[in-house]
Backbone bond lengths (Angstrom), bond angles and torsions (degrees), N, CA, C in turn:
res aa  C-N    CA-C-N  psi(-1)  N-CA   C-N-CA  omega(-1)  CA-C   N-CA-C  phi
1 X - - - 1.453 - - 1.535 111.99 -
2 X 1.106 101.92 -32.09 1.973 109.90 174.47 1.627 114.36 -57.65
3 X 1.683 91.10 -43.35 1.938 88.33 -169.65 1.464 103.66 -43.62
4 X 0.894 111.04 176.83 1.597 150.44 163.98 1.736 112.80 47.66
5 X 1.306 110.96 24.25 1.271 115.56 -167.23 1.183 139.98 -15.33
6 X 1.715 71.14 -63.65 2.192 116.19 169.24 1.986 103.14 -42.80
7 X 1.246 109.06 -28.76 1.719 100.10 179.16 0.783 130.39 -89.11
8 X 1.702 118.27 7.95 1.302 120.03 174.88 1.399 109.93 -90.79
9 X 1.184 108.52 120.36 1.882 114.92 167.72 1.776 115.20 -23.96
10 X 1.380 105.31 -43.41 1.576 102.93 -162.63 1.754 100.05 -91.47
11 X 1.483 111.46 19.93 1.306 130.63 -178.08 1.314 117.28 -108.40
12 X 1.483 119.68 -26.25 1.531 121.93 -139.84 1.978 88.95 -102.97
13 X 1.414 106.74 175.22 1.341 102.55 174.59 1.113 117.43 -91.03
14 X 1.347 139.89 135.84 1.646 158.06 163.78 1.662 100.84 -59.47
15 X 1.198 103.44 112.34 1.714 118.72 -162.17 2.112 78.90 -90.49
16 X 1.503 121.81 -18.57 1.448 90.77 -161.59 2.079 98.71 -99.98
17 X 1.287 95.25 19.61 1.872 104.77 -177.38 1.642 115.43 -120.76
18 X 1.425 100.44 -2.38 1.700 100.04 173.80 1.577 111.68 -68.51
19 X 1.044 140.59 53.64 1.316 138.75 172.01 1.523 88.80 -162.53
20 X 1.086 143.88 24.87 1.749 130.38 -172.34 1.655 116.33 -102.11
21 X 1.127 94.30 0.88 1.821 113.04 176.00 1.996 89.13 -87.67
22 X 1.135 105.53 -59.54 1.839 101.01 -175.97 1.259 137.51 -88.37
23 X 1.571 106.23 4.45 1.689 110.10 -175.27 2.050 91.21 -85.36
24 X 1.205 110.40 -175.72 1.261 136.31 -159.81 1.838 88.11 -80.68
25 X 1.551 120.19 155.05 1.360 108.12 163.64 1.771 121.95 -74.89
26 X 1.180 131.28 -18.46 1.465 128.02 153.32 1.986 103.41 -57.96
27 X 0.902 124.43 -68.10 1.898 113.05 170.13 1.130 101.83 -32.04
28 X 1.409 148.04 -65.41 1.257 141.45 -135.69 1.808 96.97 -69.83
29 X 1.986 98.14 -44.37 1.593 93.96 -160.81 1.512 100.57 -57.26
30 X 1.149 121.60 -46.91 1.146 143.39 -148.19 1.553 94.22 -64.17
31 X 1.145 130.18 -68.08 1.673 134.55 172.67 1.425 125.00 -48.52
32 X 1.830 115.93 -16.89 1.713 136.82 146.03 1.537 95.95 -56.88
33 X 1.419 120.78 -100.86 1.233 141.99 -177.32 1.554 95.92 -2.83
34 X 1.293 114.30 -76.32 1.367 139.41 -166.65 1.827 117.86 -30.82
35 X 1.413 89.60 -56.67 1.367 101.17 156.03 1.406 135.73 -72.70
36 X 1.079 103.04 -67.72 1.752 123.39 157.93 2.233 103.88 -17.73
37 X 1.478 95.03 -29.28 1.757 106.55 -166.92 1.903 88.86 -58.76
38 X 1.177 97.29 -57.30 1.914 113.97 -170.56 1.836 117.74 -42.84
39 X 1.411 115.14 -22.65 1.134 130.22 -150.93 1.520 85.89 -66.18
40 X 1.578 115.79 -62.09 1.387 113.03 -154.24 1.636 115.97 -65.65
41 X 1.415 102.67 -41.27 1.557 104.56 176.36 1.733 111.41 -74.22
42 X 1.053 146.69 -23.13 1.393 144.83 119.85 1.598 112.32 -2.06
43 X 1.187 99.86 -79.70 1.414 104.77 -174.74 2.041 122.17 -63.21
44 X 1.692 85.80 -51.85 1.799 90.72 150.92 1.926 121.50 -3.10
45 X 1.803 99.71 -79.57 1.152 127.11 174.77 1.760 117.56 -34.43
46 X 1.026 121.07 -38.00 1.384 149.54 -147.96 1.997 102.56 -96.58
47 X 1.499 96.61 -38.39 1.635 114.78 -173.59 1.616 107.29 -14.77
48 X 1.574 103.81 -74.12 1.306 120.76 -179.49 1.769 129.56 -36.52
49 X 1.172 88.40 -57.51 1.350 106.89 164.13 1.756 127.14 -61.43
50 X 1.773 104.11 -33.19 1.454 79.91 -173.53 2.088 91.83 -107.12
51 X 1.385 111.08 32.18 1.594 91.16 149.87 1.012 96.26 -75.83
52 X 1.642 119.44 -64.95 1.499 131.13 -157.56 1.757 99.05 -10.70
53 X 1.511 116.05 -61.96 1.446 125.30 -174.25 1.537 102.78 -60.60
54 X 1.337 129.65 -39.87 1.498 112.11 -174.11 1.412 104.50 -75.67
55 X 1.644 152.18 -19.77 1.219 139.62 153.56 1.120 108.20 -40.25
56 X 1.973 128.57 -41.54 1.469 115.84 -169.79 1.771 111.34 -70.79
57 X 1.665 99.46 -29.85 1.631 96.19 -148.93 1.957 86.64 -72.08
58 X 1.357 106.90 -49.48 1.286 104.31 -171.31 1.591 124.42 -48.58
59 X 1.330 103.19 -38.83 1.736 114.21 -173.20 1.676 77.98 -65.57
60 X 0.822 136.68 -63.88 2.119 144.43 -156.98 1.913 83.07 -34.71
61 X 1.164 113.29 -82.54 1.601 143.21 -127.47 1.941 78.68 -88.01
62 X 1.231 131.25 -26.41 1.371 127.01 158.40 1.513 128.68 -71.95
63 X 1.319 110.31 -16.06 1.500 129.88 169.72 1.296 104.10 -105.61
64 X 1.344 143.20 28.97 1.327 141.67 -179.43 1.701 111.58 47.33
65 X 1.373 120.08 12.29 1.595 108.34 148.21 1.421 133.16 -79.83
66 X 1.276 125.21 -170.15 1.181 129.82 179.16 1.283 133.36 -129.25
67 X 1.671 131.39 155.17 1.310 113.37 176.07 1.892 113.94 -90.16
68 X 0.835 108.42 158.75 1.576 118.57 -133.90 1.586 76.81 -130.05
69 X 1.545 139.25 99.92 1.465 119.57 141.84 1.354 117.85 -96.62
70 X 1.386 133.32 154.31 1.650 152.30 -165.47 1.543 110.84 -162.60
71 X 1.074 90.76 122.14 1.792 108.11 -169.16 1.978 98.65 -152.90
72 X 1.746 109.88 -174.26 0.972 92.97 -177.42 2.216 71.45 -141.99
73 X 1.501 105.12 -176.69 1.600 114.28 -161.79 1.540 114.42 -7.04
74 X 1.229 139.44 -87.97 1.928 109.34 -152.15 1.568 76.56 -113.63
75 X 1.185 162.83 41.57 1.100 154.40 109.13 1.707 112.10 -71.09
76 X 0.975 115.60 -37.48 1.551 102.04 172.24 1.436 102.20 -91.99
77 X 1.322 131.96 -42.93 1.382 131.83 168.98 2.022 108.75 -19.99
78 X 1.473 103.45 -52.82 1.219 126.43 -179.40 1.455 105.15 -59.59
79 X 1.137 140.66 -45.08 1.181 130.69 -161.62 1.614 116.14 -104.75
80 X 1.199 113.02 4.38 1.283 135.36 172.63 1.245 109.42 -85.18
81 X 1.803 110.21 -56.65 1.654 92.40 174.69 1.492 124.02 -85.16
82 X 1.743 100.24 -13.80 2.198 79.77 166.28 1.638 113.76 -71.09
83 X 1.255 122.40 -50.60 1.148 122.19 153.14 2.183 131.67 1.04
84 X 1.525 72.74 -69.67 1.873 103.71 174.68 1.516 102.23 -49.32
85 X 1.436 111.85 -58.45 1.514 128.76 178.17 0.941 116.74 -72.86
86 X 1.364 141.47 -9.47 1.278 108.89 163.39 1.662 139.52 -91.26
87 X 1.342 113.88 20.39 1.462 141.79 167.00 1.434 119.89 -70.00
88 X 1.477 101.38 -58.71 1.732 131.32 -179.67 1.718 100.96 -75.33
89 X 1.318 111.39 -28.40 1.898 107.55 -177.78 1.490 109.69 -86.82
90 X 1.456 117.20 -56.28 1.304 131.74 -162.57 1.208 118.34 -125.15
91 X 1.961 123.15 22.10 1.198 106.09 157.39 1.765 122.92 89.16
92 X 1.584 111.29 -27.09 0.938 120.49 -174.12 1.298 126.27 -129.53
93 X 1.913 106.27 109.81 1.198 121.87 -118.24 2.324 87.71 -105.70
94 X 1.082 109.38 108.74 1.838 117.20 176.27 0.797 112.94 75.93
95 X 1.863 122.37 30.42 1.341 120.56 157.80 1.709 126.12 -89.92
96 X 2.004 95.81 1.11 1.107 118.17 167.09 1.339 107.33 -117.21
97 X 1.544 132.31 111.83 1.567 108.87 159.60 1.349 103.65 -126.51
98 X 1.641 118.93 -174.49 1.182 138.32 -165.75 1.245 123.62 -136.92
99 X 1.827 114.32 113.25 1.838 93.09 165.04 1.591 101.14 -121.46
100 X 1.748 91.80 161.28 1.709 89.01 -172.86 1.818 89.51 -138.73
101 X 1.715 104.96 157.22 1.035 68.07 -179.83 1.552 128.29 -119.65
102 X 1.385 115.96 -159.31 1.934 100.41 -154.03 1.348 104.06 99.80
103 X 1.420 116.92 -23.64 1.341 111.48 -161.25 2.106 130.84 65.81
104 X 1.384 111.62 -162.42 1.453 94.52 -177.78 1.503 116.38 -69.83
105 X 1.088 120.30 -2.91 1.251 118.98 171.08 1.319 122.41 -65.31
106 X 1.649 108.07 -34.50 1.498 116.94 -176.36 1.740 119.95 -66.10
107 X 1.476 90.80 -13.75 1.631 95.04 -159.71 1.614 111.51 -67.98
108 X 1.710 110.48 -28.57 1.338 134.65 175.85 1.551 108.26 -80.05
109 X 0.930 115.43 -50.70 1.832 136.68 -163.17 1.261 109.82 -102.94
110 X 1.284 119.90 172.81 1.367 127.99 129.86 1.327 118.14 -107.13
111 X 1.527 94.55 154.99 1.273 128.29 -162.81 1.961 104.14 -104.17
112 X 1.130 108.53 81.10 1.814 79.69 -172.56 1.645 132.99 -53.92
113 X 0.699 133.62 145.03 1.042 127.70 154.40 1.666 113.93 98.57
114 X 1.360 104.63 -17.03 1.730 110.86 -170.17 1.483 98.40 -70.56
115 X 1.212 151.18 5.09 1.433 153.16 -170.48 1.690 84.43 -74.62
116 X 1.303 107.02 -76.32 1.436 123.71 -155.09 1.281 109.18 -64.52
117 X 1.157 118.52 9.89 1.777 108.84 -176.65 1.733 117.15 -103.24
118 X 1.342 100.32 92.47 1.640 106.56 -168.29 1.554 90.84 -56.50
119 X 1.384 135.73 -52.18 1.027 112.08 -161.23 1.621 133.60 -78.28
120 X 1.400 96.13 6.12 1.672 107.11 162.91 1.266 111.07 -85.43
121 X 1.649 122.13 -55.42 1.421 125.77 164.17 1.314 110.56 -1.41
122 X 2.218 110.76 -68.36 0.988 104.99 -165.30 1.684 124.64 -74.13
123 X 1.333 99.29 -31.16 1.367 125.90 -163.67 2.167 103.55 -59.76
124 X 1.708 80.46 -39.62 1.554 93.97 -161.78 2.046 109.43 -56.88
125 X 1.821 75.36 -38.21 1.776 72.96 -172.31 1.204 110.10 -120.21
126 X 1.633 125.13 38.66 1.407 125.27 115.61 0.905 121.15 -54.74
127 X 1.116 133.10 -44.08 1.505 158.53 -148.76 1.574 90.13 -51.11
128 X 2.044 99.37 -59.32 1.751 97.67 -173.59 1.253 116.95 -81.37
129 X 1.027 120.73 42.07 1.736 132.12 168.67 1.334 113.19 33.05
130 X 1.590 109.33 65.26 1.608 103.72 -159.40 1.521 87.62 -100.20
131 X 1.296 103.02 -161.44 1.680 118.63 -138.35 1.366 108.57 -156.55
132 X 1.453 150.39 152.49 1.014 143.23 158.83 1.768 118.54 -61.52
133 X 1.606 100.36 -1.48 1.990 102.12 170.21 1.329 89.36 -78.00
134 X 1.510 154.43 -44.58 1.270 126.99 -150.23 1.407 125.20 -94.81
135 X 1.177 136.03 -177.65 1.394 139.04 160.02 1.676 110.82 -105.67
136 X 1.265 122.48 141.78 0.621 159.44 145.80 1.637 156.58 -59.62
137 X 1.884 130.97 48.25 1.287 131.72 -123.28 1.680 90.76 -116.47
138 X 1.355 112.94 113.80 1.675 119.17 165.09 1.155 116.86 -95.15
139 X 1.377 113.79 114.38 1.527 125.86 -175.32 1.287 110.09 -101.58
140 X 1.707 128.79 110.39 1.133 130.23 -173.00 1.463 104.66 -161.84
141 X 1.487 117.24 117.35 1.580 138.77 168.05 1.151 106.11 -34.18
142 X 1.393 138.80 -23.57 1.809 121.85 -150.36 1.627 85.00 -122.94
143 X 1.108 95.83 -46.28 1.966 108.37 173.75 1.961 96.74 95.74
144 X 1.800 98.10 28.35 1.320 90.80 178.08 1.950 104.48 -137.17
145 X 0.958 98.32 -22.65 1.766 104.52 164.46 1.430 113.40 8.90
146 X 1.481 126.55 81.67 1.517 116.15 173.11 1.203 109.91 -44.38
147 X 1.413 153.92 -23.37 1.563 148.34 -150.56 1.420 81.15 -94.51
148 X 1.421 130.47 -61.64 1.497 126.19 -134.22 1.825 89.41 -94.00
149 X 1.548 127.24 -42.07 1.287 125.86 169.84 1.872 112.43 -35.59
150 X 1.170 93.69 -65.91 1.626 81.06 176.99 1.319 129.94 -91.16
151 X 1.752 117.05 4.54 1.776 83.11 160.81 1.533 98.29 -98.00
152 X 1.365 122.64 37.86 1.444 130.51 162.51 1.872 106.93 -93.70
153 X 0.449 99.90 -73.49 1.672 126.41 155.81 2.012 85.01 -16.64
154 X 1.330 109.01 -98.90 1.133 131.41 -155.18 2.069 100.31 -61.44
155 X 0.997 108.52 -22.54 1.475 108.25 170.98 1.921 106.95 -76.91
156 X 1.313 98.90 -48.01 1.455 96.98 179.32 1.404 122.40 -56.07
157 X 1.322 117.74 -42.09 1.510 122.11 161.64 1.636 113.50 -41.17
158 X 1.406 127.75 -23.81 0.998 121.96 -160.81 2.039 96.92 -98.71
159 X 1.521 94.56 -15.10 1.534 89.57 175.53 1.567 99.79 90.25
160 X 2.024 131.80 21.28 1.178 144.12 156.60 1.851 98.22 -56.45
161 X 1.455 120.90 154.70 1.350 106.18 134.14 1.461 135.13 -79.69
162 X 0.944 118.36 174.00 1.562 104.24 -162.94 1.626 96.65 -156.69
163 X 1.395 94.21 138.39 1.621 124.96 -176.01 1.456 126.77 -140.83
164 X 1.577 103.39 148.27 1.583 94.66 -172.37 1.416 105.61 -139.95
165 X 1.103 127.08 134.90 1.488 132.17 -165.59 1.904 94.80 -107.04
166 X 0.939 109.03 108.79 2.018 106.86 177.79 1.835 102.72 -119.45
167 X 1.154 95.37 162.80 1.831 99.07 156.77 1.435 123.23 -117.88
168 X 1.550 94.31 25.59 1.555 97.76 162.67 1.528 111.18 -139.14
169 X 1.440 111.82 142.42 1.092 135.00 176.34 1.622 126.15 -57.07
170 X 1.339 147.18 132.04 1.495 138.67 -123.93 1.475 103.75 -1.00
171 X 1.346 103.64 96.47 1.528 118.09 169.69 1.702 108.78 -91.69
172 X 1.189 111.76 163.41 1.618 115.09 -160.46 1.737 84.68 -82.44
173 X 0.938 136.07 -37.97 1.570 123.93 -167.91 1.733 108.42 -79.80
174 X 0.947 92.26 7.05 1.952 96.65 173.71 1.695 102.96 -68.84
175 X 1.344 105.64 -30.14 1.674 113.65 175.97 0.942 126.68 -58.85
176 X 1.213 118.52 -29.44 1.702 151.40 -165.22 1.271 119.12 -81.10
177 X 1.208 104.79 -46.04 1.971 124.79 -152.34 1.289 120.89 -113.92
178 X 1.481 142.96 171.40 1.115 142.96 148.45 1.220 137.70 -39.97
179 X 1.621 94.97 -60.27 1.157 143.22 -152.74 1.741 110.49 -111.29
180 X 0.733 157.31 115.11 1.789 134.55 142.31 1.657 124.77 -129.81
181 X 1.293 94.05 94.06 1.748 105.28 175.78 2.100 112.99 -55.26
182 X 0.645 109.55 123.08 1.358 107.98 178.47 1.653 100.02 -139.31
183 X 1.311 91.59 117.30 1.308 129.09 160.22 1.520 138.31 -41.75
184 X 1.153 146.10 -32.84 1.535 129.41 -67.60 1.935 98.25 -109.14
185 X 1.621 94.64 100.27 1.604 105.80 -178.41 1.787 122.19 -72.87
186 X 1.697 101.27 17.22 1.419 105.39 -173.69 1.139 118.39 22.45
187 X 1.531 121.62 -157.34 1.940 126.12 -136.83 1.394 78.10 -69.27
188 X 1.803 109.12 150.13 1.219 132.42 141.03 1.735 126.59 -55.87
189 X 1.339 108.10 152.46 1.771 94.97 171.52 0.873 90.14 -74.70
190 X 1.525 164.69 -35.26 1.094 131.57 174.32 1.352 110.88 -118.79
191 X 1.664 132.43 134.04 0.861 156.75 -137.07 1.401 101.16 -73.74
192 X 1.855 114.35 103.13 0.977 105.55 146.36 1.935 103.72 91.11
193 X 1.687 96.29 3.98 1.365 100.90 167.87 1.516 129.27 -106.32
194 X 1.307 111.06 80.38 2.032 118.73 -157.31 1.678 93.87 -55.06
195 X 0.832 140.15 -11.05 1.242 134.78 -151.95 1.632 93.70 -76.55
196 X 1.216 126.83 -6.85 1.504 139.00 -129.62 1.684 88.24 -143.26
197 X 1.291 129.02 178.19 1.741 126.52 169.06 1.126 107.67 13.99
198 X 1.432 127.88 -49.19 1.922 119.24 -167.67 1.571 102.55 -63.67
199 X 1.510 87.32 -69.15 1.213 115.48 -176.61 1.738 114.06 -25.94
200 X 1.553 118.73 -64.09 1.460 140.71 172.40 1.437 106.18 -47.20
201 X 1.433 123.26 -48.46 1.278 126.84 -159.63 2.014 101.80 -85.83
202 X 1.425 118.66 -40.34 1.054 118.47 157.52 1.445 117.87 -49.37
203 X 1.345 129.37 -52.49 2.010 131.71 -173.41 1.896 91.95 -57.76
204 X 1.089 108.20 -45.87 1.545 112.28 -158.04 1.473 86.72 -68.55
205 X 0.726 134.43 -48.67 2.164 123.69 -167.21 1.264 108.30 -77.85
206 X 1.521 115.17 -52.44 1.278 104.97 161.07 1.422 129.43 -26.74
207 X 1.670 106.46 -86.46 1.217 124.73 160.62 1.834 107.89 -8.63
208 X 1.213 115.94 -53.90 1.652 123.96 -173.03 1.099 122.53 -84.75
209 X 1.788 105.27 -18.51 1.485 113.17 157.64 1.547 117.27 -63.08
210 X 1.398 99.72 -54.38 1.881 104.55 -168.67 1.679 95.69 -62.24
211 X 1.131 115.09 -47.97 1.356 111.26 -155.26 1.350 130.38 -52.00
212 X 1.910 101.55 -52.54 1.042 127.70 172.87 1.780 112.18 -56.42
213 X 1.294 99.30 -47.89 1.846 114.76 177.79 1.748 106.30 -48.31
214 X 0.782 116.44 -48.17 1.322 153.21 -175.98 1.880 102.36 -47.47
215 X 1.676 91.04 -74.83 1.481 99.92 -163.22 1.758 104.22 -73.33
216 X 1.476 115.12 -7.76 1.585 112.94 -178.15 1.475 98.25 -105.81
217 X 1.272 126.66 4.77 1.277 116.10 176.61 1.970 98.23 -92.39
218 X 1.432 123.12 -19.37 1.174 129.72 -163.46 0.689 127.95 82.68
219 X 1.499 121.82 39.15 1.811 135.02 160.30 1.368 111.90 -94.49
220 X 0.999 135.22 15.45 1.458 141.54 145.42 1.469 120.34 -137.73
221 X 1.820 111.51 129.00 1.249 117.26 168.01 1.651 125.27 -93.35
222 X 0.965 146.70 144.70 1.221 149.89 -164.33 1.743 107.95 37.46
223 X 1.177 139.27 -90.53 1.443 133.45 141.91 1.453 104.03 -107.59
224 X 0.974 156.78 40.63 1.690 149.13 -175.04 1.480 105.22 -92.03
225 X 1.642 126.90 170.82 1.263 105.39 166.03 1.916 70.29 -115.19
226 X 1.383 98.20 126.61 1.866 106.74 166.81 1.603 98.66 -94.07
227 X 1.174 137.52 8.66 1.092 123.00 -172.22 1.834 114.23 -123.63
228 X 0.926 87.55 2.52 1.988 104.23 -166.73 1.582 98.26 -60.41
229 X 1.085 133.12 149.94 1.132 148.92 -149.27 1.649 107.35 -113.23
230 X 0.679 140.68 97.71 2.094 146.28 -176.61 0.791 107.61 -101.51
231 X 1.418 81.47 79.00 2.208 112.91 163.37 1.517 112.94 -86.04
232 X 1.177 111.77 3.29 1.693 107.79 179.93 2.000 102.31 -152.49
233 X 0.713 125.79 -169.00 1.407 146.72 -178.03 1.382 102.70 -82.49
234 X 1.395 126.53 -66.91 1.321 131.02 175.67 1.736 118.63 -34.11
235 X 1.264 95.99 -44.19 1.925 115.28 -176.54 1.508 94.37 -83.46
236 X 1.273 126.85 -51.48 1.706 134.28 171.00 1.756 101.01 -37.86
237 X 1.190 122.74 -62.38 1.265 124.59 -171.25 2.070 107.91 -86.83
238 X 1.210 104.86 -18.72 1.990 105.76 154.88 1.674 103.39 -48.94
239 X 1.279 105.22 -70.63 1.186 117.54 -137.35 1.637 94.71 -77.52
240 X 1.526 125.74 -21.11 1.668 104.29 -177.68 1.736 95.65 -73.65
241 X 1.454 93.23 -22.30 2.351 95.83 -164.42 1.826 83.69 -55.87
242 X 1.261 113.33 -58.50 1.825 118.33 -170.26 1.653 103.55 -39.21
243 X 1.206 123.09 -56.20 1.682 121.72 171.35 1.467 104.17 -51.63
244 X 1.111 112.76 -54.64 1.508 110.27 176.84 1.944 120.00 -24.51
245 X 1.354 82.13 -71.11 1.728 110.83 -177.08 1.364 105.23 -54.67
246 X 1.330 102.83 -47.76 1.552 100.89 -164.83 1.263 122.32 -81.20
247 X 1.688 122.85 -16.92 1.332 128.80 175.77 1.616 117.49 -117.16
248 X 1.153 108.14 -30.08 1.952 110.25 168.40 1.209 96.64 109.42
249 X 1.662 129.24 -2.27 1.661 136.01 -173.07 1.674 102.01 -60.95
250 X 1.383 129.68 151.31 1.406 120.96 162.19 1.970 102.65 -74.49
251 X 1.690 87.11 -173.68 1.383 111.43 -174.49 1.616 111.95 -26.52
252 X 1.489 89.04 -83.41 1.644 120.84 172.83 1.504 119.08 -19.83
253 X 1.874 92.05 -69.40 1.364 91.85 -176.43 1.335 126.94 -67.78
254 X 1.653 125.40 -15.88 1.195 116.49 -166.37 1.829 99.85 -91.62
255 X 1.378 102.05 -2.93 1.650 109.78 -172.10 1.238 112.47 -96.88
256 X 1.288 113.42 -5.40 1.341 138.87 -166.81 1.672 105.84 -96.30
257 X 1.284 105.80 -53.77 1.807 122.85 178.81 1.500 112.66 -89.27
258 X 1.251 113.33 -27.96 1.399 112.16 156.79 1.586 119.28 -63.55
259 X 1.184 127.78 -22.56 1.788 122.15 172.70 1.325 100.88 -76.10
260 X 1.758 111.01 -53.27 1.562 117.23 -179.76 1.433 116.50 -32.37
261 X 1.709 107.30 -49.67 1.304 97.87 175.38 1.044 134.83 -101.11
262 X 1.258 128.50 44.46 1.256 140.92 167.02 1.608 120.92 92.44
263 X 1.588 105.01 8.33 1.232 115.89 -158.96 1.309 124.07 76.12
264 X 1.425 104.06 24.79 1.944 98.28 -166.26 1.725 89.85 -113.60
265 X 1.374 107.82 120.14 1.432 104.54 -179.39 1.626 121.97 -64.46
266 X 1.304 116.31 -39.98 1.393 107.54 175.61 1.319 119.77 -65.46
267 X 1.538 102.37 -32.70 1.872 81.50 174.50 1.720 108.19 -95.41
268 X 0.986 128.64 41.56 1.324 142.98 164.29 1.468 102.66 -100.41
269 X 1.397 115.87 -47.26 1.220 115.90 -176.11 1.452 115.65 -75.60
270 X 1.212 119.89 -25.22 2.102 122.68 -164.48 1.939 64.18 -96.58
271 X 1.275 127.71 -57.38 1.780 90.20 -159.36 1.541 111.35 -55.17
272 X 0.863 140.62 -44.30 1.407 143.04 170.12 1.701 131.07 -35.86
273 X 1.510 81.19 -50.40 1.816 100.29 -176.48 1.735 98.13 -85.24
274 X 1.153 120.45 -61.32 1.875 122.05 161.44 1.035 124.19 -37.32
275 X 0.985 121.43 -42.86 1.763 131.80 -169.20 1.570 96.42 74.55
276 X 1.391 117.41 55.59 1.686 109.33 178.73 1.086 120.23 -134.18
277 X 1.682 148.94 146.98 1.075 141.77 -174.10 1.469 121.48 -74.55
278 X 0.836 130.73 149.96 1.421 148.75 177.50 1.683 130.64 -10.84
279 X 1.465 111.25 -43.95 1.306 136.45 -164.73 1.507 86.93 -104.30
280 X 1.503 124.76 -34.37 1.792 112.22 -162.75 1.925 102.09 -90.33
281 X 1.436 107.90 -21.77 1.115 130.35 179.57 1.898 105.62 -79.71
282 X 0.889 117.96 -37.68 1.497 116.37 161.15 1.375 137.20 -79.28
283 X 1.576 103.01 -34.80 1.448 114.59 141.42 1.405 145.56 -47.88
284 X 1.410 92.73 -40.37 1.792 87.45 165.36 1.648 117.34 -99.35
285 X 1.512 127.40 -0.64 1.106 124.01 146.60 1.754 137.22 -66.40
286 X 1.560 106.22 -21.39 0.914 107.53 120.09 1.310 156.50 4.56
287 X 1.473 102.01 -106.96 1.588 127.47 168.24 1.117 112.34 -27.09
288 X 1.799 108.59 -56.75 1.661 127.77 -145.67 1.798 91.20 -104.80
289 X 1.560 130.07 34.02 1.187 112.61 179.75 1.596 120.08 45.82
290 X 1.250 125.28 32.89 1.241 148.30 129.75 2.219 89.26 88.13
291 X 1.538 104.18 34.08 1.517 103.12 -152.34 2.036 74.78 -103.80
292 X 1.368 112.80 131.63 1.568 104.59 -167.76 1.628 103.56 -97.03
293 X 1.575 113.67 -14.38 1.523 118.65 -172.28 1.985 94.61 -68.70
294 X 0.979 123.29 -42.11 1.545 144.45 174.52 1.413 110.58 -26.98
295 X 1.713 84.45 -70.26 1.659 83.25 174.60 1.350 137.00 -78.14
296 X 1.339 108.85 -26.62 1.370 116.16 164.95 0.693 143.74 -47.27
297 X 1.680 117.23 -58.73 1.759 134.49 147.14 0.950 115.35 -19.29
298 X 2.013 131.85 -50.28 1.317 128.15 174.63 1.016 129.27 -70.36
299 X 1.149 118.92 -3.13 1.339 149.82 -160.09 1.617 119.62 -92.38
300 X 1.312 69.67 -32.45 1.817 102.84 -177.14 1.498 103.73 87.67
301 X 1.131 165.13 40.41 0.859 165.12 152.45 1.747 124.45 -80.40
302 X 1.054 121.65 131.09 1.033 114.09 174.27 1.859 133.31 -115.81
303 X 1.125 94.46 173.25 1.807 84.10 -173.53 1.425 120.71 -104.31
């Protein structure tokens, strides 16, 4: 996996950053930026391909599995904190988890050497006793990571789907997987540092993985997050503004039906928009997989 390093695109030197040690520090941002510009239309390209993956994550998290990310330093770093977030965003608490490897130690540090250890790869994500309900997403810059290759490898045996997010184009884990999004954010401004373009272009798909997964599971109504979790005062005072938005009620009233209901914003919101009490308003969220655009529509209501 070491040979040929030098041939990987996200390896080679950036002919437009050889002067970035001597330009002025406004040049320098500007020659980041510059690149950093490419990330989104890069990813653009990719669209098609990474629904393909949100049919898997959703069918997973609809069968009571999970999405599964595995990477090794700021590629797994990366998938730990969308992961992390999606509890505090959408309510829905280890339908995202994360292994990286080194373990939690790595997330602060590095860990040397734990990249290369196929047999943790595998070991690591047995470990999460996955299942053919979950998905499975390997996040790795070279798209060849012995750690993340085989607990890709070793998830597929189990009949997981399996996906690989790279920044290079026919990446070696395309062999492996279902799925393989490839990126490919070529030379770094600085040579050979993914932490930088890879790095960005990995948060951004992610990010579009959870999100999208997210908004078809029915943790967001119109754009709101109705499902965000108010663990502090700050999120306490989000979530009455979200009743706000979502029903046309003033201050009061939506602060008013938000205690009524237990603090749970969506059924704050169907009691409002229904005209229904509390228990009949949780009941039919319920019914409808707790998705609030569902009921409404029948409702006749529109958005």
């Amino acid at each position: 996996m070491k040979d040929n390093l030098e041939d990987l695109p996200t390896e080679s030197v950036n002919r437009l950053t050889e002067t970035i040690d001597i330009v002025t520090t406004e040049e320098k941002l500007r020659i980041i930026n510059y690149e950093d510009k490419k990330i989104a239309h890069l990813i653009e390209e990719e669209i098609p391909t990474i629904s393909r993956v949100i049919e898997f994550t959703v069918s997973s998290l609809r069968r009571g599995g999970r999405v599964i990310y595995v990477g090794a330093g700021t590629s797994g770093r990366i998938g730990v904190i969308d992961a992390s977030e999606v509890h505090p965003t959408f309510g829905e608490k280890d339908a995202f988890v994360a292994q990286i490897a080194g373990g939690r130690e790595a997330f602060t540090s590095s860990v040397e050497g734990a990249e290369d250890s196929r047999e943790k790869g595998c070991s690591d994500i047995l470990s999460l006793e996955i299942s053919d309900k979950d998905t499975v997403i390997g996040i790795t810059a070279s798209g060849r990571t012995p750690y993340v290759i085989a607990a890709l490898e070793c998830a597929s045996k189990i009949g997981a789907k399996t996906v690989c997010i790279s920044n290079v184009k026919m990446a070696a884990a395309r062999k492996v997987v279902n799925v393989s999004i490839e990126v490919e954010t070529g030379p770094e401004v600085i040579v050979g540092s993914t932490r930088m373009k890879a790095g960005t272009a990995q948060k951004m798909v992610v990010n579009m993985i959870s999100t999208v997964t997210m908004i078809e599971m029915g943790k967001v109504f119109k754009n709101l997050m109705v499902d965000l979790v108010a663990s502090n005062e700050k999120l306490v005072n989000r979530s009455i503004r979200i009743v706000e938005l979502a029903t046309g009620v003033f201050h009061e009233e939506a602060r008013k039906v938000y205690e009524l209901s237990g603090r749970d914003t969506k059924v704050a919101i169907l009691m409002i928009l229904d005209g229904i009490g509390k228990e009949e308003a949780k009941n039919k969220l319920q019914r409808n997989n707790g998705i609030l655009s569902r009921i409404l529509e029948s409702n006749g209501f529109s958005q």
